[in-house]
Backbone of each chain as ProteinMPNN parsed JSONL, in Angstrom:
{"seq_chain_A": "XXXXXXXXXXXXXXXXXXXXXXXXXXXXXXXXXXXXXXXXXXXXXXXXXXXXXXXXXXXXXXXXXXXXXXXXXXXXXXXX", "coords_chain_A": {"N_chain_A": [[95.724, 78.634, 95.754], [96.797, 78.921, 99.041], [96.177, 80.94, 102.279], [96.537, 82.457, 105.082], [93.866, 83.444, 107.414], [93.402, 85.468, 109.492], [91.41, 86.543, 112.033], [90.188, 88.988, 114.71], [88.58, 90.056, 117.739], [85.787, 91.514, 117.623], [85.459, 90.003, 115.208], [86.435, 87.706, 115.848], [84.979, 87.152, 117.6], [82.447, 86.745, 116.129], [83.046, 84.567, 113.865], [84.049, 82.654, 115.651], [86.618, 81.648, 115.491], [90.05, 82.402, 115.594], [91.993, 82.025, 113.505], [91.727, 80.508, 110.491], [92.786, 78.826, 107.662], [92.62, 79.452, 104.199], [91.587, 78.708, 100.992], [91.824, 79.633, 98.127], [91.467, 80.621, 94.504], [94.112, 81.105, 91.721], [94.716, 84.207, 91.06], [93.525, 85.753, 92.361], [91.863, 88.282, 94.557], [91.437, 90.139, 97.54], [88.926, 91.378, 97.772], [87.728, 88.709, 96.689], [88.23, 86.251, 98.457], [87.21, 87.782, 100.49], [84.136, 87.667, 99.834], [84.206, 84.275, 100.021], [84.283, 84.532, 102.659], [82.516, 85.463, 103.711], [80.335, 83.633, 102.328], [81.191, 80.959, 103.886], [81.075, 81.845, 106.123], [78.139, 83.011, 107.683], [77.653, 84.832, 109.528], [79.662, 86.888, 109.653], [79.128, 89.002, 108.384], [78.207, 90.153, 109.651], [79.616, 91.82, 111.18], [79.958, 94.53, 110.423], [81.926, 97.2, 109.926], [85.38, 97.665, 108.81], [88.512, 96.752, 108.252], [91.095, 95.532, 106.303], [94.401, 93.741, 106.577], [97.179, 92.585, 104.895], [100.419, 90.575, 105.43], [100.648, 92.437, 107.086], [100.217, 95.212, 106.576], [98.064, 97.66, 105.934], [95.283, 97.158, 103.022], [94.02, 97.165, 100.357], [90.694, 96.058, 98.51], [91.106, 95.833, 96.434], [93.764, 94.333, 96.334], [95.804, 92.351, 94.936], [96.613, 88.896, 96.012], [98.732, 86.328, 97.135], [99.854, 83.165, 97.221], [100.363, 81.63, 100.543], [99.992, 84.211, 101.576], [99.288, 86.284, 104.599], [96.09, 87.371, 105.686], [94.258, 89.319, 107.166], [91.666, 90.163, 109.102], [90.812, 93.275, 110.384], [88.731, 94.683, 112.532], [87.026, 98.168, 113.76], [89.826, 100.105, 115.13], [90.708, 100.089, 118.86], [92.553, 100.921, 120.608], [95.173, 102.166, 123.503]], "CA_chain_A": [[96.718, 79.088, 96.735], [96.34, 78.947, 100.478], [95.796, 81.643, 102.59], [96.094, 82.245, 106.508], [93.234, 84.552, 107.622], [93.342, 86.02, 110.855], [90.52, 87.551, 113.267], [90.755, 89.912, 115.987], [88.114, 91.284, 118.416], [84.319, 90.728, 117.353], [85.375, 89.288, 114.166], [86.682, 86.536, 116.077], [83.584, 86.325, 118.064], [81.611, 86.142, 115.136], [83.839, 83.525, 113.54], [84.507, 81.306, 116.643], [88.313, 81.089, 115.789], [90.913, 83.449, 115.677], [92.7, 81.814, 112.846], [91.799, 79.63, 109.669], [93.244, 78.913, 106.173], [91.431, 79.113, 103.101], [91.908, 78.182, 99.571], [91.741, 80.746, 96.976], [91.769, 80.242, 93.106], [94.899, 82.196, 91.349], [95.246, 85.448, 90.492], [92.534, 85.938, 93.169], [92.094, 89.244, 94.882], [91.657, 90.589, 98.727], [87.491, 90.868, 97.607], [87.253, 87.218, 96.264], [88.607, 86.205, 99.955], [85.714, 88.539, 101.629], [82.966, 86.949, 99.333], [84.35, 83.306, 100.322], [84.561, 84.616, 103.869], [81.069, 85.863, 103.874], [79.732, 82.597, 102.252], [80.899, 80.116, 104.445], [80.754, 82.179, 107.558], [77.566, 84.873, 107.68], [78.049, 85.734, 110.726], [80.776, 87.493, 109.224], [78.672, 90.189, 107.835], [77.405, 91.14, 111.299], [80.964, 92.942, 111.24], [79.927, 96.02, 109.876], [82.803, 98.121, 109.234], [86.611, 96.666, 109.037], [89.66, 97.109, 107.344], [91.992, 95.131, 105.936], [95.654, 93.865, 106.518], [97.71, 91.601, 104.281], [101.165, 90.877, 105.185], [100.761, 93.106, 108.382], [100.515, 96.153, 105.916], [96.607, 97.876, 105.749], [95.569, 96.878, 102.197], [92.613, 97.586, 99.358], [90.286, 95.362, 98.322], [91.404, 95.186, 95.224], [94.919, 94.252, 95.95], [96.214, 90.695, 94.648], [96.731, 87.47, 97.043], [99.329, 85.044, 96.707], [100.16, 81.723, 98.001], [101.418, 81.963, 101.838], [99.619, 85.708, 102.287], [98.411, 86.404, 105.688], [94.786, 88.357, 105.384], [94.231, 89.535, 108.967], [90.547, 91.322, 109.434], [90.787, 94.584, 111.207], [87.592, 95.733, 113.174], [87.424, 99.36, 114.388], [90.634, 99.758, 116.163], [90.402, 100.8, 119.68], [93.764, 100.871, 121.537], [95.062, 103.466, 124.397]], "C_chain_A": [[96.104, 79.111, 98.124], [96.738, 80.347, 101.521], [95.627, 81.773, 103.798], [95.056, 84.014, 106.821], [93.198, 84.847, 109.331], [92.325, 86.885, 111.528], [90.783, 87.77, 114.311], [89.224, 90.365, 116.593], [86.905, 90.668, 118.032], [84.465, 90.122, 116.361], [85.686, 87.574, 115.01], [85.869, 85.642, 116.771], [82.698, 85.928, 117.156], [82.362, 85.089, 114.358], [83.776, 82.276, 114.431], [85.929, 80.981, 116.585], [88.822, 82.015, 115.374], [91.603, 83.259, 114.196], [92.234, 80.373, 111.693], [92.934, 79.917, 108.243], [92.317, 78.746, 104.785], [92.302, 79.337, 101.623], [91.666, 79.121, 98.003], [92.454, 80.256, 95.554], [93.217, 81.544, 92.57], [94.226, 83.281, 90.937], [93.785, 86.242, 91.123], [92.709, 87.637, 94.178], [91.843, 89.239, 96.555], [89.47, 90.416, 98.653], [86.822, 89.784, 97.498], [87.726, 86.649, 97.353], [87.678, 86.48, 100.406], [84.461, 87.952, 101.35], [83.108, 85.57, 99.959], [83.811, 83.292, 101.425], [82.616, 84.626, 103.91], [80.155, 84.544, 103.665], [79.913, 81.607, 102.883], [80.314, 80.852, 105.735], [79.513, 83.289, 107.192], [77.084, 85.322, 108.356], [78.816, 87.08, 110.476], [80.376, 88.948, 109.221], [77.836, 91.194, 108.565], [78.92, 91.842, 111.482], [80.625, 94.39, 110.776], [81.285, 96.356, 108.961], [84.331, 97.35, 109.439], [87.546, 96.972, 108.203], [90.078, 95.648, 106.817], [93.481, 94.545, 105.993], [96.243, 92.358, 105.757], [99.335, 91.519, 104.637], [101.468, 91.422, 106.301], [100.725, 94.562, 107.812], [98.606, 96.312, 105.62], [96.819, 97.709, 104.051], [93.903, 96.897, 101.909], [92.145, 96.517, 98.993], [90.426, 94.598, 97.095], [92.953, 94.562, 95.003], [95.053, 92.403, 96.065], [96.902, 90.143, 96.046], [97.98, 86.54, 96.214], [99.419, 83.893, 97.731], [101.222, 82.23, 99.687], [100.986, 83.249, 102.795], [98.784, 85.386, 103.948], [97.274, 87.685, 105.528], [94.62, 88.243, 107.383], [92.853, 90.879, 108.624], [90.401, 92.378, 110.771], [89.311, 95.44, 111.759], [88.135, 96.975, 113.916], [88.676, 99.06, 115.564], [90.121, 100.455, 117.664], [91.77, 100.64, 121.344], [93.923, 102.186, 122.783], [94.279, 103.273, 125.52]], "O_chain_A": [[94.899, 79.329, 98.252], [97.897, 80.718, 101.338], [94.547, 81.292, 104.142], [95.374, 85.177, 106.571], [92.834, 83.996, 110.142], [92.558, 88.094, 111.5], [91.493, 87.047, 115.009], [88.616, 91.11, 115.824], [86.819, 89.44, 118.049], [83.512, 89.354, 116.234], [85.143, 86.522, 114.672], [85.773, 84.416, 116.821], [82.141, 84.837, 117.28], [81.377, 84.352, 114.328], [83.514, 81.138, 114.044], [86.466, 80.219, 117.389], [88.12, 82.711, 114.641], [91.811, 84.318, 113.605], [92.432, 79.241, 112.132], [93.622, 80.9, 107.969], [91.445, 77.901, 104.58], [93.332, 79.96, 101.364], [91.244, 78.681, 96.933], [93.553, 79.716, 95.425], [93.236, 82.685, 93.031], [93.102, 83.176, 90.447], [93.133, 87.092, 90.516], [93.863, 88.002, 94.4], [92.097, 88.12, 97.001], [88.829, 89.587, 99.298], [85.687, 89.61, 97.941], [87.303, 85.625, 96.816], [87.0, 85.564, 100.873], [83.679, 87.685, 102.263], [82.095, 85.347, 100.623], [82.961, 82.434, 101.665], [81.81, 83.725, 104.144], [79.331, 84.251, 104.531], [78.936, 80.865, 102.791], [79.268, 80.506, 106.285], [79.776, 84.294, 106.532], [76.176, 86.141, 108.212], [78.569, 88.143, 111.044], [80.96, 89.872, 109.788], [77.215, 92.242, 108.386], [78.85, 92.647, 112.41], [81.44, 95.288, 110.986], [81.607, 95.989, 107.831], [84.376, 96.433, 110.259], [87.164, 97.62, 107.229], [89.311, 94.698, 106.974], [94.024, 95.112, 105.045], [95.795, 91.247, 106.039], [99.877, 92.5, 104.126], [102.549, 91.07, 106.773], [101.254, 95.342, 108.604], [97.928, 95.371, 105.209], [97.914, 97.937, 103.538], [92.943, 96.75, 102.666], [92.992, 95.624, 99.011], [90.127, 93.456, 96.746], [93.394, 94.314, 93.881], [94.622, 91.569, 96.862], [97.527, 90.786, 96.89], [98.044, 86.211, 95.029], [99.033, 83.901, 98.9], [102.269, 82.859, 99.841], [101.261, 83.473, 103.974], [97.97, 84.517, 104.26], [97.641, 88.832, 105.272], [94.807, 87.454, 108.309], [92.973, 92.005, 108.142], [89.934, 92.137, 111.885], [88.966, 96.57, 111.414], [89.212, 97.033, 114.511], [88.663, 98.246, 116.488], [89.215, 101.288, 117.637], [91.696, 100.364, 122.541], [93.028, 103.009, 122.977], [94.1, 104.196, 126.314]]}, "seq_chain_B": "XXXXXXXXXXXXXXXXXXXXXXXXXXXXXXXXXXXXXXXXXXXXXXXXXXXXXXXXXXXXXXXXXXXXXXXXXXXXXXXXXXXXXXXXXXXXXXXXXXXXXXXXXXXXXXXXXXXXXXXXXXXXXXXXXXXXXXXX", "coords_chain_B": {"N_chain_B": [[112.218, 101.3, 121.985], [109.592, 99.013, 121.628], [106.827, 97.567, 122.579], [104.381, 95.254, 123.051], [102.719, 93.46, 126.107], [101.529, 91.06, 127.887], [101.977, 91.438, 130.373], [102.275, 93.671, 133.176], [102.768, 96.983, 132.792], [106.6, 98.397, 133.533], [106.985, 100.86, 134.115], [108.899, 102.371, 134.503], [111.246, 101.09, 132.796], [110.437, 102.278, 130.601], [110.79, 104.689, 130.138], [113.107, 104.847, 130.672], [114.048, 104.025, 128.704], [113.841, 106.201, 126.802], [115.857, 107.59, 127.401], [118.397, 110.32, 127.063], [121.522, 111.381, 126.303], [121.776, 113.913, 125.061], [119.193, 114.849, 125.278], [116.712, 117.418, 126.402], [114.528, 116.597, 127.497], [111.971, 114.86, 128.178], [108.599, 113.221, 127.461], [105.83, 111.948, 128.964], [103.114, 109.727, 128.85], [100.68, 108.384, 130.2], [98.491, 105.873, 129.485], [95.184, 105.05, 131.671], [93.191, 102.794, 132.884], [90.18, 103.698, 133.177], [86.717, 103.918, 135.282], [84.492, 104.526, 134.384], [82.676, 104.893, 131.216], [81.096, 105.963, 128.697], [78.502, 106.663, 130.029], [78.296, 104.417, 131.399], [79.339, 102.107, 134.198], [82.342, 101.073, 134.573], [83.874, 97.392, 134.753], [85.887, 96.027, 134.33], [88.617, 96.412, 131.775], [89.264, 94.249, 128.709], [92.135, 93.671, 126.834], [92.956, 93.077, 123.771], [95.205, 92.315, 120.952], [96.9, 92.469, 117.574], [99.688, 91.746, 117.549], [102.283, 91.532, 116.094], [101.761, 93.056, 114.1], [100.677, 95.45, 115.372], [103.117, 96.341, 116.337], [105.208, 97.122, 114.223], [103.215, 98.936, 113.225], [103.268, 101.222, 115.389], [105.897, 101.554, 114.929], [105.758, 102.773, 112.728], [103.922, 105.124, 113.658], [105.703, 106.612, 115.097], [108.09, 106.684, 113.099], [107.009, 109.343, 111.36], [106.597, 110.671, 113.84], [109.07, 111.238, 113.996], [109.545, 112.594, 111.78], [108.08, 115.038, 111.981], [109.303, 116.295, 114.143], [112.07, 116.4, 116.164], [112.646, 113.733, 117.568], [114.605, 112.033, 119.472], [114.8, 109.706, 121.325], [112.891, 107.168, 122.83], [110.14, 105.193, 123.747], [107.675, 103.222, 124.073], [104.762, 101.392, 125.315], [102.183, 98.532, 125.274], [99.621, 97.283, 127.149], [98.364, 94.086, 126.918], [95.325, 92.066, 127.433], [93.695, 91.046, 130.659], [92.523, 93.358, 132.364], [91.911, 95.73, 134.998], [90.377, 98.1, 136.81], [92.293, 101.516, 137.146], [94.377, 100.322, 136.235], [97.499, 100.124, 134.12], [97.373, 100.817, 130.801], [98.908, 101.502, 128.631], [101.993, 103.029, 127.644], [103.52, 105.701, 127.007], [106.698, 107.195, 126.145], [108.786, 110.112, 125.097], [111.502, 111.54, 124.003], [113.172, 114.329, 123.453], [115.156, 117.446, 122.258], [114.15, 119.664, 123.171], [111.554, 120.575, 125.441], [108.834, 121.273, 124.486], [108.664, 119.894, 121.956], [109.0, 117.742, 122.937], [106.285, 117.475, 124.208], [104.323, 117.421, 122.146], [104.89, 115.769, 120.494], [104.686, 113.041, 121.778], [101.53, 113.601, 122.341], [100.949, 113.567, 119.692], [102.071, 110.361, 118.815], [100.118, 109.299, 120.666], [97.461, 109.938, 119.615], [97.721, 109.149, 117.46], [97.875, 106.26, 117.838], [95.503, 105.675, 118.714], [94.445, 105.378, 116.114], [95.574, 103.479, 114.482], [96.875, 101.226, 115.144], [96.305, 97.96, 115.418], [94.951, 97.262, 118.007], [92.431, 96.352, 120.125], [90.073, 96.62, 122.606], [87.618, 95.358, 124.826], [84.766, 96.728, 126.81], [84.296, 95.352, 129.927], [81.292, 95.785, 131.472], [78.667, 96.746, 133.927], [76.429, 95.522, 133.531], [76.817, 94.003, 131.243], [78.639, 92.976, 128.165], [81.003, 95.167, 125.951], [82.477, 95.525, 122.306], [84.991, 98.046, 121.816], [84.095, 100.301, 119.229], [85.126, 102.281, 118.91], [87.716, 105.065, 118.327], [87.469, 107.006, 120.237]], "CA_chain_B": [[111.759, 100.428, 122.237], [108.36, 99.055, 121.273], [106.565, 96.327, 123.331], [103.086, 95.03, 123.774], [103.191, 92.644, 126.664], [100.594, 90.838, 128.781], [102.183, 91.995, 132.021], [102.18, 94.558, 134.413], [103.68, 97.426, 131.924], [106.943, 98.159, 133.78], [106.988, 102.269, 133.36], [110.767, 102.976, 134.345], [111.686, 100.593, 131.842], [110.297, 102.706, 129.228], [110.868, 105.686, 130.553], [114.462, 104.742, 130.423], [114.624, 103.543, 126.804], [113.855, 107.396, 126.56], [116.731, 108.815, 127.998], [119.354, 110.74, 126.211], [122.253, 112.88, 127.321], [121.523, 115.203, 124.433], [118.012, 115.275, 125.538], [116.388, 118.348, 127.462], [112.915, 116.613, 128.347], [111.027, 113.102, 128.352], [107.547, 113.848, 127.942], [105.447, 110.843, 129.162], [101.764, 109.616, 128.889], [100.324, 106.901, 130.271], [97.024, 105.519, 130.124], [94.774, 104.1, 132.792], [91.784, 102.106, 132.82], [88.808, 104.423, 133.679], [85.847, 103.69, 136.02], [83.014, 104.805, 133.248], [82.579, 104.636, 129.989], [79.816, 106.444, 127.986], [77.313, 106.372, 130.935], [78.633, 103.086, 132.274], [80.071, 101.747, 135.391], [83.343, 99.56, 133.984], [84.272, 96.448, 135.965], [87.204, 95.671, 133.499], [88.668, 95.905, 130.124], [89.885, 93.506, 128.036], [92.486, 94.252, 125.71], [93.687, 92.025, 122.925], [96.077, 92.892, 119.833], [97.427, 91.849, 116.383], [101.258, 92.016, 118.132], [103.692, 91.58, 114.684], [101.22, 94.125, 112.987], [100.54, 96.685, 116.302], [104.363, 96.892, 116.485], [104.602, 97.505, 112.558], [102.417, 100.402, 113.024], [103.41, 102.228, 116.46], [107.254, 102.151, 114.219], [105.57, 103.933, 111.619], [103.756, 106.45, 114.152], [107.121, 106.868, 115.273], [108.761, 107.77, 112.336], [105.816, 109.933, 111.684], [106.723, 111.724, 114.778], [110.285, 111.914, 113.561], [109.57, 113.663, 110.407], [107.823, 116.458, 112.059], [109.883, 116.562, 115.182], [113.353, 116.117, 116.739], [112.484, 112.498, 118.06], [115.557, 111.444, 119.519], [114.624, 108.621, 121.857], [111.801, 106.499, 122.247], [109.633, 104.026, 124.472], [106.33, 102.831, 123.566], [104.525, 100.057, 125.985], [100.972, 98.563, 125.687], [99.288, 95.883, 127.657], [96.864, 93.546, 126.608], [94.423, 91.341, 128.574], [92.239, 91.847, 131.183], [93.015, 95.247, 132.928], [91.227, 96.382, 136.281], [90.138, 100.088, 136.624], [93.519, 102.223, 137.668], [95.91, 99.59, 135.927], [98.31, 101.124, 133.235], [97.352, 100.086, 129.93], [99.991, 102.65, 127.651], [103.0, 103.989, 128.161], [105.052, 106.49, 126.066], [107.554, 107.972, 126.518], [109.373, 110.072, 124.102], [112.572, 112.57, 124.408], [113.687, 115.661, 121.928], [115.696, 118.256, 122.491], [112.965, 120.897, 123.767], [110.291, 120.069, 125.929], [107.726, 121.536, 123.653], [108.408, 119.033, 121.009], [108.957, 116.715, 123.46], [104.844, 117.372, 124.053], [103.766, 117.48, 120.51], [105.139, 114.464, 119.755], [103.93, 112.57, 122.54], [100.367, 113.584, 121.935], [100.513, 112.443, 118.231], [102.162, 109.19, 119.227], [98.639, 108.529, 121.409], [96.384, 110.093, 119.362], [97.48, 108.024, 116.173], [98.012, 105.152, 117.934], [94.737, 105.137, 118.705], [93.306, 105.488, 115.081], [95.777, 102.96, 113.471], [97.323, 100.459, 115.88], [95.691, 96.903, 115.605], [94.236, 96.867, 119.474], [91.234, 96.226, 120.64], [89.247, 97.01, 123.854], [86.043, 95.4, 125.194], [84.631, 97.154, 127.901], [83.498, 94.69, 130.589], [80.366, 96.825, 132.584], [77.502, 95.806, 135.363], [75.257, 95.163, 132.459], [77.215, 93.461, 129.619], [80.443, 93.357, 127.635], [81.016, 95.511, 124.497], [83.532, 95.327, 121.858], [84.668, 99.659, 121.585], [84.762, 100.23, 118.224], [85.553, 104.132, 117.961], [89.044, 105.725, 118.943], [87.467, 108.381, 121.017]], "C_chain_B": [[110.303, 100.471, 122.268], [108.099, 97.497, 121.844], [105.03, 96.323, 123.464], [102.953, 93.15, 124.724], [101.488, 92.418, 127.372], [100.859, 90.809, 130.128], [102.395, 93.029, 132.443], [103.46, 95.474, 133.517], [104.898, 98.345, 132.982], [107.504, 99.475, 133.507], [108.134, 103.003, 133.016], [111.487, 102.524, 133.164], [111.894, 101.621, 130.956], [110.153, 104.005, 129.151], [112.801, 105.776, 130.274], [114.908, 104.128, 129.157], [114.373, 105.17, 126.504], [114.962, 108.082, 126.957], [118.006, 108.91, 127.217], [120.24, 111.592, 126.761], [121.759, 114.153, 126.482], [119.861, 115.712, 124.272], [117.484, 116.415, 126.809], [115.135, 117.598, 128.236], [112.381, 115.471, 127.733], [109.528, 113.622, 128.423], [106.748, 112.179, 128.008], [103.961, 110.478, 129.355], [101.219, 108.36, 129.29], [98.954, 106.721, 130.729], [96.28, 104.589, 130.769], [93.577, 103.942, 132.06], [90.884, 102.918, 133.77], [87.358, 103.932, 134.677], [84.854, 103.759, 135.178], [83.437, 105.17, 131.627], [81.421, 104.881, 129.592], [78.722, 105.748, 128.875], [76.971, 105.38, 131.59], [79.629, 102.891, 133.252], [81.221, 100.522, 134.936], [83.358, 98.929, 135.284], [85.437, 96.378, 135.612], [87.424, 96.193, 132.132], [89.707, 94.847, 129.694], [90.888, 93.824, 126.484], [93.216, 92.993, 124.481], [94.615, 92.824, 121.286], [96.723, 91.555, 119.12], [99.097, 92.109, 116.421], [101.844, 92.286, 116.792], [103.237, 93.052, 114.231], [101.473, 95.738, 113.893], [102.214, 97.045, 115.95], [104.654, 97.331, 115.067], [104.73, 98.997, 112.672], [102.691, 101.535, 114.095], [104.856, 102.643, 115.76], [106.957, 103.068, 113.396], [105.308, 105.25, 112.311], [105.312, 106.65, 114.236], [107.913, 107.431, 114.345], [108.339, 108.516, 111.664], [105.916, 111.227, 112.189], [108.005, 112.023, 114.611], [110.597, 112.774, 112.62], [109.445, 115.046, 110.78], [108.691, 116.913, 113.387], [111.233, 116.214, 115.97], [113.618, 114.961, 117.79], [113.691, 111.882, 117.793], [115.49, 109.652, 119.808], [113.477, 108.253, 122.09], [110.935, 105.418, 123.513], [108.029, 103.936, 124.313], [105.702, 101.228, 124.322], [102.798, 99.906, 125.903], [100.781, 97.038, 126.02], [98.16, 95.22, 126.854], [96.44, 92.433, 127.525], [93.476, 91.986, 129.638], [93.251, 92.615, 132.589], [91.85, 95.739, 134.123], [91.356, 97.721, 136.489], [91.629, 100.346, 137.911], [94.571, 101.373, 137.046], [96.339, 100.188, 134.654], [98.091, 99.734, 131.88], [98.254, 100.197, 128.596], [100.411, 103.137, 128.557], [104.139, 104.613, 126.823], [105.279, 107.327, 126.231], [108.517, 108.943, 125.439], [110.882, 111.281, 124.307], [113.108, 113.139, 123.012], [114.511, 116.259, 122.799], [115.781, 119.327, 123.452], [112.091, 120.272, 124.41], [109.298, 120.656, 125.227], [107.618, 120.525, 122.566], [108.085, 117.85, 121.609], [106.833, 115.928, 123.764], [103.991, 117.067, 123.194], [104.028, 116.462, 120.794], [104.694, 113.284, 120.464], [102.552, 112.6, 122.352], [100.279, 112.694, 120.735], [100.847, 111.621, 118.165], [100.996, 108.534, 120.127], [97.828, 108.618, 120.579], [96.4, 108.934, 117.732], [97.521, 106.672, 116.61], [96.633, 104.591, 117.982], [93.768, 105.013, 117.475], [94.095, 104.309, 114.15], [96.334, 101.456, 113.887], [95.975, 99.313, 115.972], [95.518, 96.485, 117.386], [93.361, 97.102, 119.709], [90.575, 96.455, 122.308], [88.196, 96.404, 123.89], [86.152, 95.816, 126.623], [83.677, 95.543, 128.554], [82.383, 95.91, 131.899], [79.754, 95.883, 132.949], [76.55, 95.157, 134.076], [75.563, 94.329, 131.3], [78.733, 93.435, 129.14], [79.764, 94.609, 126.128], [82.218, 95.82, 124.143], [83.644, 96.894, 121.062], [84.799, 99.523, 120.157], [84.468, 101.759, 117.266], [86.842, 104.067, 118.759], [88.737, 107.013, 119.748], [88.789, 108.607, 122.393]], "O_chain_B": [[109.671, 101.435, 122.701], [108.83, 96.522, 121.672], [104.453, 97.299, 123.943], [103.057, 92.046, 124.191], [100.566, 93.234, 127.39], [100.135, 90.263, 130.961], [103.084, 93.558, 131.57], [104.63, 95.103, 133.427], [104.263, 99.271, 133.488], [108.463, 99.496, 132.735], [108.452, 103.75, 132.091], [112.229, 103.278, 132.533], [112.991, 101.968, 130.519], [109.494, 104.535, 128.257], [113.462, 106.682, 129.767], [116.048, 103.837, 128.795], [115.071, 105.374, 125.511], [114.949, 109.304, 126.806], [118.619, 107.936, 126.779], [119.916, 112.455, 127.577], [121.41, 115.207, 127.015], [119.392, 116.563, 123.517], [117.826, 116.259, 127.981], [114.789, 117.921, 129.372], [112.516, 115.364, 126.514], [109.209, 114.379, 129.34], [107.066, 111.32, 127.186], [103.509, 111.139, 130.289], [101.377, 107.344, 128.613], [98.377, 107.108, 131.745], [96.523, 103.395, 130.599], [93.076, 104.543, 131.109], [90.899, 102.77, 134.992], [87.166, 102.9, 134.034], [84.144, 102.757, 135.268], [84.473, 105.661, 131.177], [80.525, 104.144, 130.003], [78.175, 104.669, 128.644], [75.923, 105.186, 132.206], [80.714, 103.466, 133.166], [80.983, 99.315, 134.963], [83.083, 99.374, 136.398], [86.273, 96.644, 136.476], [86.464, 96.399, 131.39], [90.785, 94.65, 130.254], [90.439, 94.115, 125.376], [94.028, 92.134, 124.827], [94.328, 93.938, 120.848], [96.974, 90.412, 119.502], [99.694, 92.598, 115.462], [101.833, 93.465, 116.44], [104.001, 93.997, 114.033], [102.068, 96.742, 113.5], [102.454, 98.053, 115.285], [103.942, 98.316, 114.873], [105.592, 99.846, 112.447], [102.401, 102.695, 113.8], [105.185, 103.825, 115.856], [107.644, 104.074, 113.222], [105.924, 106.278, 112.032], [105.97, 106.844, 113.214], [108.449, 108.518, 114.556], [109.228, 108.807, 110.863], [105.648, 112.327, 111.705], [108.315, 113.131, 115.048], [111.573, 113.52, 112.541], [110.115, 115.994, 110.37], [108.664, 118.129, 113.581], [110.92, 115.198, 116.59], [114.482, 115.035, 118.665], [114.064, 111.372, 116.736], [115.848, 108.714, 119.095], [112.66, 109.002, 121.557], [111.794, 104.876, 124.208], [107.352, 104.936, 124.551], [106.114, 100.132, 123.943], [102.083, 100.82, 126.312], [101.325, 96.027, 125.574], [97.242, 95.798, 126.272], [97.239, 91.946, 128.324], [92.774, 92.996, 129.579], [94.204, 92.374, 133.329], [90.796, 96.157, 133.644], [92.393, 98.367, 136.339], [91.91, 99.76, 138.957], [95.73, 101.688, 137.319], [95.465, 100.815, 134.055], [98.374, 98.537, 131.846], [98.356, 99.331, 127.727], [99.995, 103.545, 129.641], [105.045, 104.168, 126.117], [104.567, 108.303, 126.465], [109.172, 108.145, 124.769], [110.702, 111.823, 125.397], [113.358, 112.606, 121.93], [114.688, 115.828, 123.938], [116.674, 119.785, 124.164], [111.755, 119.205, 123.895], [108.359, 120.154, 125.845], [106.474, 120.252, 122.203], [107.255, 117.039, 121.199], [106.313, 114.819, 123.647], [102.946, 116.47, 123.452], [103.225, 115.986, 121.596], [104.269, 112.393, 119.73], [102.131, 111.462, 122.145], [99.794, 111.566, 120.644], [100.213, 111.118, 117.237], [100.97, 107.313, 120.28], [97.168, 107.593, 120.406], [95.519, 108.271, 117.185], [97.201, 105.827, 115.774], [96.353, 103.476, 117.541], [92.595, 104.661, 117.596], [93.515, 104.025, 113.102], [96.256, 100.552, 113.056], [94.883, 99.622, 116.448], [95.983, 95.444, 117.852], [93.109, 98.301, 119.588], [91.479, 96.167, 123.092], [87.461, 96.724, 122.956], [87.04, 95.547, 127.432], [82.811, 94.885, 127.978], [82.788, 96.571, 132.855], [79.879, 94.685, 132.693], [76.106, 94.014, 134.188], [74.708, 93.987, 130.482], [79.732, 93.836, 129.737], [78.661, 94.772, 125.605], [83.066, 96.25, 124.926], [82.919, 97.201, 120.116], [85.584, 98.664, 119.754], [84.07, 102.172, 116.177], [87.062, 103.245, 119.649], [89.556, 107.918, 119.91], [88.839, 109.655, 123.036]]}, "name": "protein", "num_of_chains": 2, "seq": "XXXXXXXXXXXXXXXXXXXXXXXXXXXXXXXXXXXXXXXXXXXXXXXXXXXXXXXXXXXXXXXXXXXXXXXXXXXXXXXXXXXXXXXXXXXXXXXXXXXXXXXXXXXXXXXXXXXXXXXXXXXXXXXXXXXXXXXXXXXXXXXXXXXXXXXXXXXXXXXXXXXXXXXXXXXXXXXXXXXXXXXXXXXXXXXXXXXXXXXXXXXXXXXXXXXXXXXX"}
């Protein structure tokens, strides 16, 4: 299944792009995504701390992926 | 009304998405871009946001602040991009009944926004950039 991931903020500096897609095996989770993420990019893991959003909805690591999901990495927010 | 725009946030606007006849009081907060920053001299900040999602989540504060409070009307504005010290980077506005709620509820519309709302800040200073990453 395919997969649009989204970075924001230093993730996107550590990345270099704001926005890829990636390829995930079924019945794949929100963790098996972060491991991928981590192995091509490991820069990545200079992120420290970060959330989550799938969907536009904050979301657990363990929660299932489908075909079409948007994964959007959330570094410390800091709005206001 | 809920907006995050990259222009010049537009305060009457959203000051006037607040207004109600059966409202006693508008309470309104708006935040500027600061001169210092934890023992630094800002030049700028830069603000960027996850728009679909930020808006999302300032609806939820919102109804949030309706549960515990008599949140009639409503205006919620944040900028993003790059921001020069004194320029308005938030604006909300909110209107109840009472001006005491009207306060409450205003506060916890900033203070959560800033712990849950997909926006970002880097401070640009004399020395460097950095990307904030507390909600103080």
């Amino acid at each position: 299944m395919k997969i649009t991931v989204k970075f924001f903020a230093l993730g996107k500096d550590l990345i270099g792009q704001d926005e890829l897609e990636m390829e995930l095996s079924e019945s794949g989770v929100v963790a098996d995504l972060i491991a991928q993420l981590e192995e091509k990019f490991p820069p990545f893991k200079e992120l420290g701390s970060y959330l989550i959003a799938v969907n536009l909805e904050y979301a657990e690591h363990t929660d299932a992926l489908k075909d079409g999901d948007e994964v959007a990495i959330i570094p410390p927010v800091s709005g206001g | 009304m809920i907006e995050i725009t990259d222009q010049s946030i537009d305060i009457q606007k959203i000051i006037d998405a607040a207004q109600s006849p059966d409202c006693g009081g508008v309470s309104v907060f708006i935040g500027t871009v600061r001169n210092f920053s934890r023992g630094k001299d800002i030049l700028r900040l830069e603000y960027s946001a996850y728009p679909a999602m930020a808006i999302k989540m300032i609806q939820r504060i919102i109804d949030e602040a309706a549960e515990k409070w008599d949140v009639r009307k409503f205006g919620v504005s944040h900028r993003t991009g790059v921001l020069g010290i004194g320029e308005v980077a938030v604006v909300i506005a909110v209107a109840t009944a009472h001006r005491k709620e009207a306060f409450q509820a205003c506060q916890y519309i900033i203070d959560r926004l800033k712990e849950i709302v997909p926006i970002w800040k880097k401070e640009v200073a004399v020395d460097g950039e950095t990307w904030i990453d507390d909600h103080a």
